[in-house]
N, C-alpha and C positions, 0 to 999 in steps of 0.2 A: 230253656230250649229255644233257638231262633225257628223263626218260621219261612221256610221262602218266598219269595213274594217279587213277582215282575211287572211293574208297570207296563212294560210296552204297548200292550191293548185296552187302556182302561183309560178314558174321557171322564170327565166330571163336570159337570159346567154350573155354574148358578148364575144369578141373572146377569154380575160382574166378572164373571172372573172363568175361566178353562181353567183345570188341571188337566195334564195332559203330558206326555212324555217328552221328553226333549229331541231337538233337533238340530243336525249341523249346522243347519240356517239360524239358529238362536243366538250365536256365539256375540254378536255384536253389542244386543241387548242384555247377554249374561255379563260381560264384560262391565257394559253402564252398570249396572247394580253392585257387581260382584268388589267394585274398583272402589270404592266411595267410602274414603274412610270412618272405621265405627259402624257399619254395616255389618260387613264376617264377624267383629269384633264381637260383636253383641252376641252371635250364634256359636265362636267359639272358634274359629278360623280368622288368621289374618288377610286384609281385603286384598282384593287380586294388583298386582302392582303391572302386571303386562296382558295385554292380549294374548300373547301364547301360553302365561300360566292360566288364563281364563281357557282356553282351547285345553291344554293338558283334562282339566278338571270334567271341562265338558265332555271330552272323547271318553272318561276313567266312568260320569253319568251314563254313557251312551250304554258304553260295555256292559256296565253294572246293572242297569232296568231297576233301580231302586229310589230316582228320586223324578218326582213333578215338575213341569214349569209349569210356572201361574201365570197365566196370560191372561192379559188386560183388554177387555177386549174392545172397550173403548175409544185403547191408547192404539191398539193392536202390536202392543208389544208384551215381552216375557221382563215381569215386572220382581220376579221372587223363583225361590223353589220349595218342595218338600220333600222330605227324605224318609225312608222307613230303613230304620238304621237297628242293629242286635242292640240288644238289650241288658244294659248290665246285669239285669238278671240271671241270664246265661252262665254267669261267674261267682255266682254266689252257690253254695252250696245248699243254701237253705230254699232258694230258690227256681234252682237251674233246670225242675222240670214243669217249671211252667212254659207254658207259649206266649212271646211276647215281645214286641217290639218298641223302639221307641224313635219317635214324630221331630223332626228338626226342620226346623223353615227360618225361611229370611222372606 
């Protein structure tokens, strides 16, 4: 059973790092990371090869209220994201009335 779940109003901070929802102003710094071969790779998406598919993904983020930008607040840039994404469990019958998500980050 997925659960719903909307970032838009939820900060997190530790002493490095904001999670924090995304923002149109991110796009350039999603772009650096998202772009950098073996990056997506690792998480299961291949790396953004344009700006605009980095825009596509971010606006599809915006819409969706389902994933974090990790901002760095050092760098004071968005260095990563995290996603609260359904759960294969959802699809299993032995499982599907559990409540339960699962955690994807770069």
């Amino acid at each position: 059973m997925d659960i719903p779940f909307d970032v838009s109003n939820i900060i997190i901070e530790t002493p490095r790092l904001t999670l924090r929802p995304f923002e149109a102003a991110d796009l350039t710094d999603f772009f650096a990371y998202a772009s950098v071969p073996g990056v997506g790779e690792m998480a299961g998406w291949p790396h953004h090869k344009t700006m605009e598919e980095s825009r596509r993904i971010l606006n599809r983020f915006l819409s969706e209220k389902k994933n974090f930008a990790l901002f760095h607040k050092t760098d004071n840039k968005v260095i990563g994201s995290l996603g609260l994404h359904s759960s294969w469990t959802s699809r299993s019958d032995k499982y599907m009335n559990l409540k339960a998500k699962e955690i994807g980050y770069v």
